[in-house]
C-alpha positions in Angstrom: 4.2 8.3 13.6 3.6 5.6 16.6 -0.1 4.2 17.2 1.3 1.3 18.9 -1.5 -0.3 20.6 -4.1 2.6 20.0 -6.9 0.9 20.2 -9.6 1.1 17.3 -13.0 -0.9 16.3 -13.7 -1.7 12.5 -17.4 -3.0 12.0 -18.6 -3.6 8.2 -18.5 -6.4 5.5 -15.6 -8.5 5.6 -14.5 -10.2 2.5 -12.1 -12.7 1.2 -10.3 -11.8 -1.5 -8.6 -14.5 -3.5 -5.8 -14.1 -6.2 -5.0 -16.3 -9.2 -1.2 -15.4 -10.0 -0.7 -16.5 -13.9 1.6 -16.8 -17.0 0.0 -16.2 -20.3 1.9 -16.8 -23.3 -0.9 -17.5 -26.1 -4.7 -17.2 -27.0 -6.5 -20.6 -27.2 -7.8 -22.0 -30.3 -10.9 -23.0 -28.7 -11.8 -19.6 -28.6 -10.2 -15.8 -28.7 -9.5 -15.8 -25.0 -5.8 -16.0 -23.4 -4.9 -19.4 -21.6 -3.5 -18.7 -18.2 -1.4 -21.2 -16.4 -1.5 -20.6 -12.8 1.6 -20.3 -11.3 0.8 -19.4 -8.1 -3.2 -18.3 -5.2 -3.4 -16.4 -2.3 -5.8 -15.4 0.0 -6.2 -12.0 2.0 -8.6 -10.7 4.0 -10.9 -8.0 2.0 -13.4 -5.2 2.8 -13.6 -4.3 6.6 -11.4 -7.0 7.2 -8.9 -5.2 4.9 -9.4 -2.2 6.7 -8.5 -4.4 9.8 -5.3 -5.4 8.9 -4.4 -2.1 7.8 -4.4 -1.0 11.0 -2.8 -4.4 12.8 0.0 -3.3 10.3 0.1 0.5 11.5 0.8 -1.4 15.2 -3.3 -0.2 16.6 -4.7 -2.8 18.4 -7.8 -3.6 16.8 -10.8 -5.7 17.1 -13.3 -6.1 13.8 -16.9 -7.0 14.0 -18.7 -8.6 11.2 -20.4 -11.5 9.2 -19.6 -14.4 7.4 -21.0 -17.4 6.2 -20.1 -20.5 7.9 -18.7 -22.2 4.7 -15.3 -22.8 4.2 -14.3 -19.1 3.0 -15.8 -17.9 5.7 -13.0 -21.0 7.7 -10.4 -19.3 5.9 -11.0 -15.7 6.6 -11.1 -16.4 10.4 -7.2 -18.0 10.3 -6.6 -15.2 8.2 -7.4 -12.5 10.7 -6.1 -15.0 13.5 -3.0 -14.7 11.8 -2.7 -11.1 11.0 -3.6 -10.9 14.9 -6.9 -9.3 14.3 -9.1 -9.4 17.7 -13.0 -9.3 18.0 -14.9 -11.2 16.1 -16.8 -12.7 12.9 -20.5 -14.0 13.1 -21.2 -16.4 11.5 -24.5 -17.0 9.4 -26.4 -20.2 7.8 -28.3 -18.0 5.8 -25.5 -16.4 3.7 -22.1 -17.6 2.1 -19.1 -15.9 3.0 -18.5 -12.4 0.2 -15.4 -14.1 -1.7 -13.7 -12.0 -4.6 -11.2 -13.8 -6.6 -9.2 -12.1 -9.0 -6.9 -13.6 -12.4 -3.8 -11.5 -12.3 -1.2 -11.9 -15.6 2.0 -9.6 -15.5 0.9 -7.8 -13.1 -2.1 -7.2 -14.8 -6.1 -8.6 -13.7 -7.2 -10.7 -16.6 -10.5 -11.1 -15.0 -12.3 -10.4 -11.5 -15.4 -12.4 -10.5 -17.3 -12.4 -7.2 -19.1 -14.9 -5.7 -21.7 -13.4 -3.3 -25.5 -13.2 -2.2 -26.3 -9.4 -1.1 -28.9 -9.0 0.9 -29.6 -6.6 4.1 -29.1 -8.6 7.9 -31.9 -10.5 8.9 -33.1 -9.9 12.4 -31.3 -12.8 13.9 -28.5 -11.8 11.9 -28.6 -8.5 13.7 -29.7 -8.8 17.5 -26.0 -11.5 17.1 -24.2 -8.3 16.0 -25.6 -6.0 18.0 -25.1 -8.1 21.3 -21.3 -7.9 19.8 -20.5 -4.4 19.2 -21.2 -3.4 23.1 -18.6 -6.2 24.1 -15.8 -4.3 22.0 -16.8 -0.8 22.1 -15.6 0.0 25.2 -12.0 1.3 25.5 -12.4 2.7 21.7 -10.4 5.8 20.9 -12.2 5.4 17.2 -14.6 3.5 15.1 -14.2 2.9 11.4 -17.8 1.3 9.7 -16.9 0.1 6.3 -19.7 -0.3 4.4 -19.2 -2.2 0.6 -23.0 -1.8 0.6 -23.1 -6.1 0.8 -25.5 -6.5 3.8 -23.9 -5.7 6.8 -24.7 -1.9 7.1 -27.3 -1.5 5.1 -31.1 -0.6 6.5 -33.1 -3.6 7.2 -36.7 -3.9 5.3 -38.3 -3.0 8.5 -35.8 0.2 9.1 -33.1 0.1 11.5 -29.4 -0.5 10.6 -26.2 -1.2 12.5 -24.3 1.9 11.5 -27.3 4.0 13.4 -27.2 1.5 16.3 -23.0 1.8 16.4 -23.0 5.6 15.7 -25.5 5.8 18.6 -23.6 3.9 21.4 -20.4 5.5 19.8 -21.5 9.2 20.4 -22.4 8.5 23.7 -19.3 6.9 25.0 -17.7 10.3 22.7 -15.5 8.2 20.5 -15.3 9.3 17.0 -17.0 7.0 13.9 -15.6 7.3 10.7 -17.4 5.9 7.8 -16.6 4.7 4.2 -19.9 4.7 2.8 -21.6 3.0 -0.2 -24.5 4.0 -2.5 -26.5 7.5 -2.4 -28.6 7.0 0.7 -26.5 8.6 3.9 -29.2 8.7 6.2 -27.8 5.9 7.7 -24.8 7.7 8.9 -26.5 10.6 10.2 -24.6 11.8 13.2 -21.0 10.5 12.1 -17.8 12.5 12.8 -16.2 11.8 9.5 -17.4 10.3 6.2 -14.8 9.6 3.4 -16.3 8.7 0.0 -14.3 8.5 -3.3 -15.2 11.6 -5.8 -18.0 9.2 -7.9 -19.1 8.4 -4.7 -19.5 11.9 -3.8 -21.2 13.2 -7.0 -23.5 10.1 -7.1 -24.9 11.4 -3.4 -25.2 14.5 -4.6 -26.6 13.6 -8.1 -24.6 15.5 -10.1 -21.1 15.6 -11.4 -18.9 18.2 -10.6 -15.7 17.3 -9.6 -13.7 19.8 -11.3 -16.2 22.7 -10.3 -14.5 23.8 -7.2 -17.4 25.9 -6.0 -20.1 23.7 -7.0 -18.3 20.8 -5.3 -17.8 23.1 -1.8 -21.1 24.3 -1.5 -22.3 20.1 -2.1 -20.0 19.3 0.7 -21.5 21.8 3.3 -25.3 20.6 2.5 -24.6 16.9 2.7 -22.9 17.8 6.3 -25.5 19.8 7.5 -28.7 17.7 6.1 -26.6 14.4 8.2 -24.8 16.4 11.0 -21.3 15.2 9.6 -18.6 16.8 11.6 -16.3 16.6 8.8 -16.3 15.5 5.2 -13.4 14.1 3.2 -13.7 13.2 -0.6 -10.8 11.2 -2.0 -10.0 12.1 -5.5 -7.3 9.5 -6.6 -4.5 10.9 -8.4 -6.1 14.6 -7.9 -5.3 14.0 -3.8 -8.0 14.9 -1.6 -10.6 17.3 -0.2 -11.5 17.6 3.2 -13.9 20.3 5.0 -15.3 21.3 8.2 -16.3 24.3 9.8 -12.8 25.8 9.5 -13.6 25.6 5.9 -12.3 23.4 2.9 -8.5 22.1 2.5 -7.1 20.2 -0.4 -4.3 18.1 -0.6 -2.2 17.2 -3.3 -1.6 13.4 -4.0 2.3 12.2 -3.7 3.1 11.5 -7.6 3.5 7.4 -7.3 3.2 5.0 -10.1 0.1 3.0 -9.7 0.3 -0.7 -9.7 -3.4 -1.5 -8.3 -6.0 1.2 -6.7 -7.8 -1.8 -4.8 -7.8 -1.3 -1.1 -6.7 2.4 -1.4 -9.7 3.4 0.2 -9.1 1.0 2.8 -5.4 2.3 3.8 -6.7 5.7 4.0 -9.4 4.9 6.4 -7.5 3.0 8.5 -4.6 5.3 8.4 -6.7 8.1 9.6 -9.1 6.2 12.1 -5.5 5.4 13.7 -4.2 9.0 13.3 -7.6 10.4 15.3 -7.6 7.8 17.5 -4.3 8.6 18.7 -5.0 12.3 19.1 -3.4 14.0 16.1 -5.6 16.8 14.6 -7.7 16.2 12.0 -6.0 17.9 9.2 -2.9 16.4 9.9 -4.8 13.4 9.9 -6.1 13.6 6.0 -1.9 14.1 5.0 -1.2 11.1 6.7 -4.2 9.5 5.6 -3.2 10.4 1.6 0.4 9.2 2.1 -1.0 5.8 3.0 -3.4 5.8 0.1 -0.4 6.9 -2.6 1.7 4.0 -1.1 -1.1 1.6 -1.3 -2.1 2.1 -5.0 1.9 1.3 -5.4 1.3 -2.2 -4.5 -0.6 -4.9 -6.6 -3.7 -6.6 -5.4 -4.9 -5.7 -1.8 -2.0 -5.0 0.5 -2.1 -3.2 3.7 1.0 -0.2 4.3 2.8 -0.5 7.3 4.0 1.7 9.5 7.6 1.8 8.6 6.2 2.4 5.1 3.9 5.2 5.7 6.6 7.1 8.1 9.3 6.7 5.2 6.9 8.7 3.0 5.9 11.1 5.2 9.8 12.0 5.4 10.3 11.9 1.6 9.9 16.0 1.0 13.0 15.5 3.5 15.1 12.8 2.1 15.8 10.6 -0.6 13.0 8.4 -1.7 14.6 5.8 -3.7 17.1 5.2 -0.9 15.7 2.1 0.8 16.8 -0.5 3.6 17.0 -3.8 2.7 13.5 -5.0 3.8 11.6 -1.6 2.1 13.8 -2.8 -0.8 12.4 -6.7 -0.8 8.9 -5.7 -0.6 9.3 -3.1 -3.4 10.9 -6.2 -5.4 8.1 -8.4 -5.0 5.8 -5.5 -6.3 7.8 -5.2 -9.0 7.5 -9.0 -9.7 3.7 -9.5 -9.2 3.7 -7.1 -12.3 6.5 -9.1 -14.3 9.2 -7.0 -14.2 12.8 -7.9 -14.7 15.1 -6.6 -12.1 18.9 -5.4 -13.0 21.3 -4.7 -10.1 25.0 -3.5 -10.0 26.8 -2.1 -7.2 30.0 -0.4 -6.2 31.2 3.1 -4.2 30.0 5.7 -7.2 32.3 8.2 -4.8 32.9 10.8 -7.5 30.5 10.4 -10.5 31.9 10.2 -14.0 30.8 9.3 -17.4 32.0 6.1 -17.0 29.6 5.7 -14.0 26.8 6.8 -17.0 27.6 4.9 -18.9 27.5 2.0 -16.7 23.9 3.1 -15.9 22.9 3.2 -19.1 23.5 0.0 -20.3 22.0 -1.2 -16.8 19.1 0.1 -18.2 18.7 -1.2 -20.9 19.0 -4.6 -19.7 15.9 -4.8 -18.0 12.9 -2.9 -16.3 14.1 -2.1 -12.8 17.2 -1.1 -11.8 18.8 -1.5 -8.1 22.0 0.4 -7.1 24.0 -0.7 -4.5 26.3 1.3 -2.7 29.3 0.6 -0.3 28.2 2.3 3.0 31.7 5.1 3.8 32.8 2.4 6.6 33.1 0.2 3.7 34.8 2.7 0.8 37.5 3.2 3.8 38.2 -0.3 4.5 38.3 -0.9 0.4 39.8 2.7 -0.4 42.0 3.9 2.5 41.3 6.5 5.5 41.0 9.2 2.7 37.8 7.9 1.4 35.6 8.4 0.1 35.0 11.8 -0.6 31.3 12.1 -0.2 29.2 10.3 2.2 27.3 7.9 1.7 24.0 9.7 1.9 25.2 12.3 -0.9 26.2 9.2 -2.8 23.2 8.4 -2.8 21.3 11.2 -4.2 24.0 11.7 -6.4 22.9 7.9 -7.7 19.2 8.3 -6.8 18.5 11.5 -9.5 19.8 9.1 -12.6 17.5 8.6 -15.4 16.0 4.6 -14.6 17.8 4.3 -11.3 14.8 3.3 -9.5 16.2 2.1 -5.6 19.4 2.9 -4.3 20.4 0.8 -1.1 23.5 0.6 1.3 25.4 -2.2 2.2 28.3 -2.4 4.9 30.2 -5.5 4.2 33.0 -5.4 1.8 31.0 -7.0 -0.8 27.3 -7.0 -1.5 27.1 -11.0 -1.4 24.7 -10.5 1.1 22.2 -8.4 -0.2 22.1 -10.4 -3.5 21.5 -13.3 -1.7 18.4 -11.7 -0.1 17.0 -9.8 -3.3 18.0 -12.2 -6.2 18.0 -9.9 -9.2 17.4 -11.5 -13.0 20.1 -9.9 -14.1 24.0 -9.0 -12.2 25.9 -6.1 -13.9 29.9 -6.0 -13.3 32.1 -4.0 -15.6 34.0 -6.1 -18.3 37.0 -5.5 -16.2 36.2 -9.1 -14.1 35.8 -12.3 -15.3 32.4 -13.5 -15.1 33.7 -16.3 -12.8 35.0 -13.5 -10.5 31.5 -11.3 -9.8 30.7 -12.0 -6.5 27.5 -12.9 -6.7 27.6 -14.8 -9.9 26.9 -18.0 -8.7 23.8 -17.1 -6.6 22.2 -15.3 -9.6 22.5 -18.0 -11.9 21.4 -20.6 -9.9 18.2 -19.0 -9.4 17.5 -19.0 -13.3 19.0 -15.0 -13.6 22.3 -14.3 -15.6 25.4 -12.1 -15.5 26.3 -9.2 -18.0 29.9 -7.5 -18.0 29.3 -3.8 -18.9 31.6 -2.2 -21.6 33.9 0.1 -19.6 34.6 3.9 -20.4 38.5 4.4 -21.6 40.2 7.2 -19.2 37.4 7.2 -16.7 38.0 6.3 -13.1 37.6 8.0 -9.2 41.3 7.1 -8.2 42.3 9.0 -11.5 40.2 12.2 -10.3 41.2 12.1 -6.8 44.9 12.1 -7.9 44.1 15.0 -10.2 42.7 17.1 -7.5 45.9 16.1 -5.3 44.4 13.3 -2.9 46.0 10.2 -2.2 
């Protein structure tokens, strides 16, 4: 996929979202409630600002519309999207504080989530600002993503009127496609839109009924709600169930990627953005929704809000095709630092794995066993030859790899092409360096750069008999 510098406009309530990254080790005897030490806060941009940086990370160009208070979250959320390159513009109200979420995060886990905010539809001031706005970044548009969170921005004002009609208007006219991410069970506001993509509760809550696994019940819902608001197209995510999508060439249903899921916040988010940059660039609409759900099963792999780049969304489109667990090195670090946020200890070993043998099991096993992730590192076949002779190795690197890959607990398999993986441990730091008991600890390359950051080294039991060069010398190699 390539939307570089497809240009898109995101208009909705922006957010800042604020983490609290903690270690909790006991309950206090004040009171049966864990005490969290915080280690560690963040800040990200949230809500349509989220949907925002989505996109900046999928290469559009993009320009975001919407309010804040003129407080110091609100500060913070404008050198946030400054930052993340984020054009367009936030208004700024004295009426309002800027929406802040903060969440208390424990091994990966939220302790607690509490939101600071004032929701309240746009006064008319508030409104005439946005609405002299949107016509100053509309133009050019090859889509437009509203993102309502139902907080103000988008909702109907006590005297009727709302900014999604007045954007959806000027948007049909110009002929550029508005995709929504609605909020609460009156859609009238969206009447006219091209595409609107609520979650299944969403969905049933419209509709007033549940009925999610009632496949005909749930089609004949979707073709009333687009005919009673003129919806071109209707798409209902359904978490780990995939998604739904219909239109007039009738309904189509894709199946989620299986992923383990760290944190669904923002999912709805990525897949917005994902396909607001897929339509925007042209590609057809139900290719659109796959891409769309391969963003959302990435994103619901990451904790807290974190946007899906493009380099990670076009490695998962390719995974029917390839190996999944097979990384690069800077796939690999952000995978790690998932892995982290949630606590887990990360084990990593390495070698040429050319021809597998029990020993090579065995190996695995007790990696295993030491921790909670395991990281595989393979010499690259420039580096086997250099190590091993012109003869080897005797399957390529990227059969290696599978080979490696479809082990019980191997969980990311990378490929380094230095002689020894100093390098990469360097960059990823695991907790804990396997070797076979065949070095001296003082030996492992790699040793030293472990322990110094807190992590140790174990020297794996070896298998008696069991070795490549012994195979290959069976099988009359060199």
């Amino acid at each position: 996929m390539n939307f570089d510098g497809i240009p898109v406009l995101v208009v909705g309530d922006v957010m800042l979202d604020r983490y609290i990254d903690c270690r909790v080790s006991r309950i206090s005897p004040e009171a049966p409630v864990p005490v969290a030490h915080v280690r560690n806060t963040w800040s990200v941009p949230g809500g349509a600002a989220n949907v925002a940086r989505n996109l900046v990370r999928l290469m559009a160009d993009v320009s975001l519309v919407g309010l804040a208070g003129r407080d110091e979250a609100g500060e913070e959320l404008q050198r946030l999207l400054e930052a993340e390159r984020v054009g367009g513009v936030l208004v700024f109200s004295g009426t309002r504080s800027t929406i802040r979420k903060t969440r208390i995060m424990a091994q990966g886990q939220q302790l607690l989530r509490y939101d600071e905010e004032a929701v309240a539809p746009l006064t008319r001031e508030e409104y005439r600002e946005l609405c002299e706005k949107i016509p100053e970044y509309l133009p050019g548009r090859k889509a437009v993503v509203l993102s309502d969170y139902g907080k103000g921005t988008l909702s109907v004002m006590p005297e009727g009127g709302s900014l999604c009609a007045f954007v959806i208007s000027l948007a049909r006219e110009r002929g550029i496609p508005v995709l929504v991410d609605p909020k609460g069970v009156d859609w009238s506001r969206y009447t006219g839109a091209q595409c609107v993509t609520p979650n299944s509760v969403e969905f049933a809550a419209v509709c007033g009924q549940s009925f999610d696994d009632n496949k005909e019940r749930r089609e004949e819902m979707a073709s009333t709600l687009r005919a009673r608001f003129a919806f071109e197209r209707l798409l209902v995510t359904r978490g780990p169930k995939g998604m739904a999508f219909f239109d007039d060439s009738g309904p189509c249903y894709i199946r989620d990627a299986a992923r383990e899921v760290a944190d669904v916040s923002g999912a709805g988010d990525t897949a917005i953005a994902a396909l607001g940059a897929c339509v925007a660039s042209g590609l057809d609409w139900r290719e659109s929704v796959r891409v769309a759900n391969a963003a959302a099963g990435i994103a619901v792999g990451k904790a807290g809000t974190a946007p899906v780049s493009l380099n990670e969304l076009n490695l998962a489109l390719h995974e029917s095709s390839s190996n999944p667990k097979l990384l690069p090195l800077p796939e690999l670090r952000n995978r790690l630092e998932e892995w982290r946020r949630k606590g887990d200890m990360v084990v990593f070993t390495n070698g040429c794995f050319d021809l597998l043998h029990p020993g090579h099991i065995s190996l695995i096993r007790q990696c295993v066993a030491l921790g909670d992730r395991l990281v595989v590192a393979l010499n690259s076949d420039a580096s086997v030859r250099r190590l091993k002779g012109a003869s080897r190795p005797i399957q390529d690197q990227q059969s290696r790899a599978l080979l490696i890959s479809a082990l019980r607990g191997v969980d990311a398999v990378t490929i380094f092409d230095e002689d020894t993986p100093l390098a990469l441990i360097e960059a990823l730091r695991p907790d804990v360096l396997v070797k076979g008991a065949d070095y001296a600890e003082s030996a492992v390359v790699g040793a030293d750069v472990v322990k110094a950051c807190g992590g140790r080294v174990h020297l794996a039991r070896l298998t008696e008999g069991c070795s490549t060069s012994a195979l290959v010398s069976r099988m009359g190699g060199d």
